[in-house]
C-alpha positions in Angstrom: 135.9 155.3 176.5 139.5 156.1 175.4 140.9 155.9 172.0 144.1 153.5 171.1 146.0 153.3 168.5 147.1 149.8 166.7 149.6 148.0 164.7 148.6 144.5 164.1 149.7 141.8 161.6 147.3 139.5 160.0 147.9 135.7 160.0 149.1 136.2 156.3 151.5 138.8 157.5 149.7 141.9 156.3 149.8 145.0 158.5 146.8 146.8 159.5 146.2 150.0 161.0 143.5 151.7 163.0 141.8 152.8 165.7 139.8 151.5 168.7 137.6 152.8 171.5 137.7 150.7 174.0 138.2 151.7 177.8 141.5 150.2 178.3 144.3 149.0 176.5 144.0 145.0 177.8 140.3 145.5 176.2 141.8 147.0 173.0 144.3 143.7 172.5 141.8 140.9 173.5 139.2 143.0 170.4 142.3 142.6 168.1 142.9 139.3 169.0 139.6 138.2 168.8 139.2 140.3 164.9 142.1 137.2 164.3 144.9 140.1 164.6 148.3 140.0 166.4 148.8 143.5 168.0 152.2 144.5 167.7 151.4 148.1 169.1 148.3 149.7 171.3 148.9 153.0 172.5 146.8 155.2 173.3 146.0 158.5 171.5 146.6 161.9 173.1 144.8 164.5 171.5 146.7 167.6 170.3 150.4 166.1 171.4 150.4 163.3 168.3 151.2 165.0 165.9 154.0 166.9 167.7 155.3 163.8 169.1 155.6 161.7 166.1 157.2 164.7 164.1 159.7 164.5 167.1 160.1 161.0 166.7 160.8 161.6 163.3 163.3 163.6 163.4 165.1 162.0 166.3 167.3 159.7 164.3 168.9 157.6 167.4 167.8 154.5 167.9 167.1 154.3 172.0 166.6 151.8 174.3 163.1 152.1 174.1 163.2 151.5 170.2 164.9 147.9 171.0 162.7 147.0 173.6 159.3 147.8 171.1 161.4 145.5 168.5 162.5 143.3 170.5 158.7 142.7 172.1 157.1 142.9 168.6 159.7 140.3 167.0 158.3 138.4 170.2 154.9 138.6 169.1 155.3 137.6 165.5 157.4 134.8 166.1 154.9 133.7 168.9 152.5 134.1 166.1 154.0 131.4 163.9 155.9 133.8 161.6 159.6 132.6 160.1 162.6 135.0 161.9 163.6 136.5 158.0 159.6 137.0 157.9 159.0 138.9 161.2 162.4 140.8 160.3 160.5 141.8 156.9 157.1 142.8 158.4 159.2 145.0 161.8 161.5 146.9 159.0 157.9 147.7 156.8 156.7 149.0 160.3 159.3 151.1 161.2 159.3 154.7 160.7 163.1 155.5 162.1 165.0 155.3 159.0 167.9 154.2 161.1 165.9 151.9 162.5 165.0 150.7 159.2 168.0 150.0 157.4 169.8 148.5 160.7 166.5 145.5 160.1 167.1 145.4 156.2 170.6 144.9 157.2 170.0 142.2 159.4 167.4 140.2 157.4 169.8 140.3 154.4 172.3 138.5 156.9 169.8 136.2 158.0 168.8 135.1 154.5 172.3 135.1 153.6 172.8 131.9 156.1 174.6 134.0 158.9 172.8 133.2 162.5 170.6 135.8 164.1 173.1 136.9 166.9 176.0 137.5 164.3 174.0 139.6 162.3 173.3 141.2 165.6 176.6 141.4 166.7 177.3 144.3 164.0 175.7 146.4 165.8 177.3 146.4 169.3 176.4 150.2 170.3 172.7 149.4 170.0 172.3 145.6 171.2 175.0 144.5 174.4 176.7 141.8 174.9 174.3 140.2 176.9 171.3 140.6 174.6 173.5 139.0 171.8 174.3 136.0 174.3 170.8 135.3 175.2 170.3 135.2 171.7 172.7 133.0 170.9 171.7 130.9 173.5 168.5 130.7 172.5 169.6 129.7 169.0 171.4 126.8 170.5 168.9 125.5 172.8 166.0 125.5 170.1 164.2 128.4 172.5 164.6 131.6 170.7 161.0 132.9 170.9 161.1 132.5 174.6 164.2 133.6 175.4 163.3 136.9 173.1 160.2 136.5 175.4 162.1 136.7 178.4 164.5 140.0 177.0 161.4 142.3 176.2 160.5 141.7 179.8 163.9 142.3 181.1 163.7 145.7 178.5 160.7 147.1 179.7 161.2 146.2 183.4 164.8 148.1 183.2 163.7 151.1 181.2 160.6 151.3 183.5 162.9 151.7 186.5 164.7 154.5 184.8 161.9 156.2 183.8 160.2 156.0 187.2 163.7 157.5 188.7 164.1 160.1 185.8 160.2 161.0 186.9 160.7 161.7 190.4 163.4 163.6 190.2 161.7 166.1 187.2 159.9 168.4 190.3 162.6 168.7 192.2 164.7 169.5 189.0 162.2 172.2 188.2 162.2 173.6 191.8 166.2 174.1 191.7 166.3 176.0 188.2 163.4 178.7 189.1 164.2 179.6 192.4 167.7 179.7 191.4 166.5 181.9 188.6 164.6 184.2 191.0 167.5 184.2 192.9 169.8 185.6 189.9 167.2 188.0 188.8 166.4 189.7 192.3 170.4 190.0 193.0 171.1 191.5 189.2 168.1 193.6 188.3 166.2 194.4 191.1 168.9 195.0 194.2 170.8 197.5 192.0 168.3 199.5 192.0 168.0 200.3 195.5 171.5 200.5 195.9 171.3 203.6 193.6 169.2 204.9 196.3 171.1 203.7 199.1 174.3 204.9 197.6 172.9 208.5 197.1 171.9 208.6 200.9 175.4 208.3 202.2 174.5 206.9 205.7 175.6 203.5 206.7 173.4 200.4 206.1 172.8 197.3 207.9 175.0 195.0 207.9 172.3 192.1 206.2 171.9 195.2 203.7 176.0 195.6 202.9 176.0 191.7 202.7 173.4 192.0 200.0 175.2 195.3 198.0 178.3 193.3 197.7 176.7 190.0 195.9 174.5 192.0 193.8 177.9 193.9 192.9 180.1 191.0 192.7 176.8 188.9 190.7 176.5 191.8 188.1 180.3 193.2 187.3 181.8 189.6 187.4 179.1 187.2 186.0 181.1 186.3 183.7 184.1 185.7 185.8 181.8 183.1 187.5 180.2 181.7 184.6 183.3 180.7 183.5 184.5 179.5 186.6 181.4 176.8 186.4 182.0 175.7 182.9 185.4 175.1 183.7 184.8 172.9 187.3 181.8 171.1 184.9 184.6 170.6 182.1 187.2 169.5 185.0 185.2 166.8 186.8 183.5 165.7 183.8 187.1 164.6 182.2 188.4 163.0 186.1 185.5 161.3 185.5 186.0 159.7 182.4 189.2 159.1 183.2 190.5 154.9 184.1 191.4 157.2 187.9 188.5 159.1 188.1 186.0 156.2 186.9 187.3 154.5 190.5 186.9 156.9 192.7 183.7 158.1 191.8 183.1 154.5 191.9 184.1 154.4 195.8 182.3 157.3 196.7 179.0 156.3 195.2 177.9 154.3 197.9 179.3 155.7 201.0 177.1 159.0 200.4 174.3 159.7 202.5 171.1 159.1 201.2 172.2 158.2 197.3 174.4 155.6 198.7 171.4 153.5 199.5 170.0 154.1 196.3 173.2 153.3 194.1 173.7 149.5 195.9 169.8 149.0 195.5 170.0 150.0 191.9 173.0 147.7 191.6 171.5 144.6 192.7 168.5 144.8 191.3 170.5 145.3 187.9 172.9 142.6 188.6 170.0 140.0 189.5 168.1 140.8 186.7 170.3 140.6 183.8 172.2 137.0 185.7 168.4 135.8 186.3 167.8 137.1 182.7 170.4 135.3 180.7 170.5 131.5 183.6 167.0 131.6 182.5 167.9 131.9 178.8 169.7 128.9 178.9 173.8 130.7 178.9 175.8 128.7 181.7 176.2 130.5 184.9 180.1 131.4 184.4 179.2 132.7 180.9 176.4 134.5 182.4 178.9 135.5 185.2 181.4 137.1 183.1 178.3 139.0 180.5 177.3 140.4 183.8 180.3 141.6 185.0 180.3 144.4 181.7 176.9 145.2 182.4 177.0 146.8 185.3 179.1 150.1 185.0 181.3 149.6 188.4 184.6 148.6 189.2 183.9 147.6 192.9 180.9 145.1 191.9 183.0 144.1 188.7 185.4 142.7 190.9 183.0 141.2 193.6 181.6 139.5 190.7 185.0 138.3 189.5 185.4 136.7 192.6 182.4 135.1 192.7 183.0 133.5 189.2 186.3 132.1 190.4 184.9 130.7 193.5 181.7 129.0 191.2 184.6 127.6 189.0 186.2 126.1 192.2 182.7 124.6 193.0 181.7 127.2 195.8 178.0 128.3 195.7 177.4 132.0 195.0 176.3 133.5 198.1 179.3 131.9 200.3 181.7 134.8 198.5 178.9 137.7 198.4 178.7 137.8 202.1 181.9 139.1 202.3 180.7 142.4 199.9 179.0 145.4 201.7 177.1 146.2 198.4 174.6 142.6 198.4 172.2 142.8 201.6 171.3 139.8 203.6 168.1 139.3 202.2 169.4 139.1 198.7 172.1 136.8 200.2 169.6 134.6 201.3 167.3 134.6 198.2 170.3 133.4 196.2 171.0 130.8 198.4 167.3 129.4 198.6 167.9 129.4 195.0 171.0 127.9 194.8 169.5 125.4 197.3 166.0 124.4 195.3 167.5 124.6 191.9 165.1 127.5 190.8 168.4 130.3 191.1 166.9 132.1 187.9 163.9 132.4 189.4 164.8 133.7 192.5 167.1 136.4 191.1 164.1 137.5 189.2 162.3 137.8 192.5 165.2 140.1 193.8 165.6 142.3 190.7 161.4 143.2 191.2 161.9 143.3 195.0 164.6 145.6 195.2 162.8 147.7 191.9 160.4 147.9 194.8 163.2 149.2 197.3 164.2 151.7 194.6 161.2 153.7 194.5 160.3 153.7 197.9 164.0 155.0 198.1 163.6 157.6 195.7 160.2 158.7 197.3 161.9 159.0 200.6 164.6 161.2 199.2 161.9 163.3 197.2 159.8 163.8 200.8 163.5 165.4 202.2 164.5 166.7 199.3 161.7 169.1 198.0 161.2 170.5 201.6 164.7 171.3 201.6 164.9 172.9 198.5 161.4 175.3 199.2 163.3 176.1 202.2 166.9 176.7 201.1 164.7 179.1 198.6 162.5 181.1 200.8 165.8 181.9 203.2 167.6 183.0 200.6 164.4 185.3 199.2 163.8 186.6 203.0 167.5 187.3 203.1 167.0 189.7 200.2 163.2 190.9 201.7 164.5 191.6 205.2 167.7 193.2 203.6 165.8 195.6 201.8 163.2 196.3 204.1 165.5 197.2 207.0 167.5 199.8 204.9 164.3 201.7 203.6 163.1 201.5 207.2 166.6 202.7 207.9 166.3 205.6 205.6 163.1 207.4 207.8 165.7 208.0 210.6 167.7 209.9 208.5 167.9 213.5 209.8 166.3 215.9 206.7 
């Protein structure tokens, strides 16, 4: 038995708090549907990290992705529920504990009540809800579909920030790996190697040549650190200002996917973002060169910003989507073909859902490929470097017994 956390509303818009033990957390909704409660959170509770982590989250005054995607799925809820939008925006601002958060809903209920439309008072806040999360909005608005197209974006929200968790994940070992060997590294070449080069020094008789090799980077490491300390922080400082640069922006942007082994991963990541958020908002109900042009912004490239361009231009001519994609070495031909069964049976939203989860799919295989190389490589690149400074060492003391006395 496990015990889960909950935040529930009641059906006169009350909220309740508590506890459950339950075994799972599906168990621990269906009991708090069945007590006549709509769960807007269930998580569950980690013993002796709580407290820590919601002092954390307390001070942490951002409001993240993942703080719009638990919004966005409780507004969800609570309208499924039956509530009014202004009531649902009142109940989500009494349950937030960002303060941030907190005034941001207080602001946009007063709008709301005020007669302005639920994606205008949205659209004051462009750093913390896109352009395409204000469109499917206003879509739904429009269509008379708002609870399912908010629905459908705390799906799209907890499908993308699970990818990017799963990534950020993966790569944490490997991460890990890299700083403490590099660290053992540093601290063998600057605190332990000059100490036998005391001894080696007050011996006067020529060393190995692995052994000069390793007196001459200890040297360099330990009178110069500085030197190349700086010299990092300045190559950091220089490419991280080419690359936000309009210049450097596009050529990082060509480069991307022509290296080896990330380049794969960058064009998978691409098109599964591409087909979710187009999927995302044709399914919301925005018109496919709207959706076309939202998309576009989204995506953080030049190259597949103008691919899509193209393709929008060629829609508006009355060309189908996949004719102009073929031409693009970032869109594989099973993508190609999904969109054009799509495009073919009418069910095109559908279909570029079914690519976004497949090529998810693709991703983290991808990753896990790259992690079976990668961590190998790294244990290796670390135990030649250490057996460089062993076998270094070793021969000059074994050196040192043929010394005449």
């Amino acid at each position: 038995m496990e015990t889960f956390y909950y935040e529930a509303t009641t059906r006169e818009g009350n909220i309740v708090t508590g506890t459950l033990e339950v075994v799972s957390e599906r168990l621990a909704i269906d009991r708090l549907q069945d007590m006549g409660y709509y769960p807007l959170r269930v998580s569950k509770v980690v013993r002796h990290e709580n407290f820590i982590s919601r002092m954390l989250s307390s001070l942490q005054g951002r409001i993240t992705t993942k703080d719009i995607m638990l919004l966005t799925y409780q507004l969800g809820v609570l309208l499924d529920a039956g509530f009014t939008l202004d009531k649902s925006l009142s109940i989500l601002a009494e349950l937030s504990d960002k303060k941030k958060l907190k005034e941001m809903i207080n602001e946009i209920l007063s709008q709301v009540k005020g007669g302005k439309s639920f994606s205008d008072a949205l659209s004051k806040y462009p750093a913390v809800f896109p352009s395409f999360y204000i469109n499917m909005i206003k879509a739904g608005e429009a269509g008379g579909f708002l609870e399912s197209t908010i629905e459908r974006m705390a799906a799209y929200l907890e499908n993308t920030e699970g990818l990017k968790e799963d990534v950020r994940s993966a790569f944490i070992y490997p991460v890990i790996l890299s700083i403490v060997g590099g660290a053992a590294v540093v601290v063998l070449l600057t605190f332990v190697v000059p100490q036998f080069a005391k001894i080696f020094t007050d011996m006067g008789q020529n060393l190995p040549l692995p052994t000069v090799i390793l007196l001459a980077v200890s040297a360099v490491l330990t009178k110069f650190w500085w030197v190349i300390l700086l010299f990092f922080i300045a190559g950091a400082f220089i490419v991280s200002r080419h690359l936000r640069s309009e210049e450097g922006r596009r050529n990082w942007d060509r480069l991307k996917f022509r290296l080896p082994l990330f380049g794969k991963l960058f064009k998978e990541i691409a098109v599964s973002r591409f087909a979710r958020t187009f999927g995302t908002l044709l399914g919301s109900g925005v018109p496919i060169l709207n959706a076309l042009h939202i998309v576009k912004g989204t995506l953080g490239s030049e190259k597949i910003s103008g691919i899509i361009s193209s393709v929008r231009e060629s829609v508006r001519k009355g060309k189908g989507l996949s004719e102009h994609l073929k031409n693009s070495d970032i869109f594989p031909p099973l993508a190609i073909h999904m969109i054009t069964v799509g495009e073919e049976t009418g069910r095109l939203d559908e279909m570029l859902i079914k690519i976004a989860d497949r090529f998810d799919i693709e991703v983290r295989t991808t990753v896990k490929r790259m992690l079976s190389l990668l961590e190998p490589a790294l244990i290796l690149v670390m135990g030649i470097l250490i057996g460089f400074i062993v076998i270094a060492m070793l021969t000059a003391i074994f050196s040192i017994n043929e010394l005449p006395f």
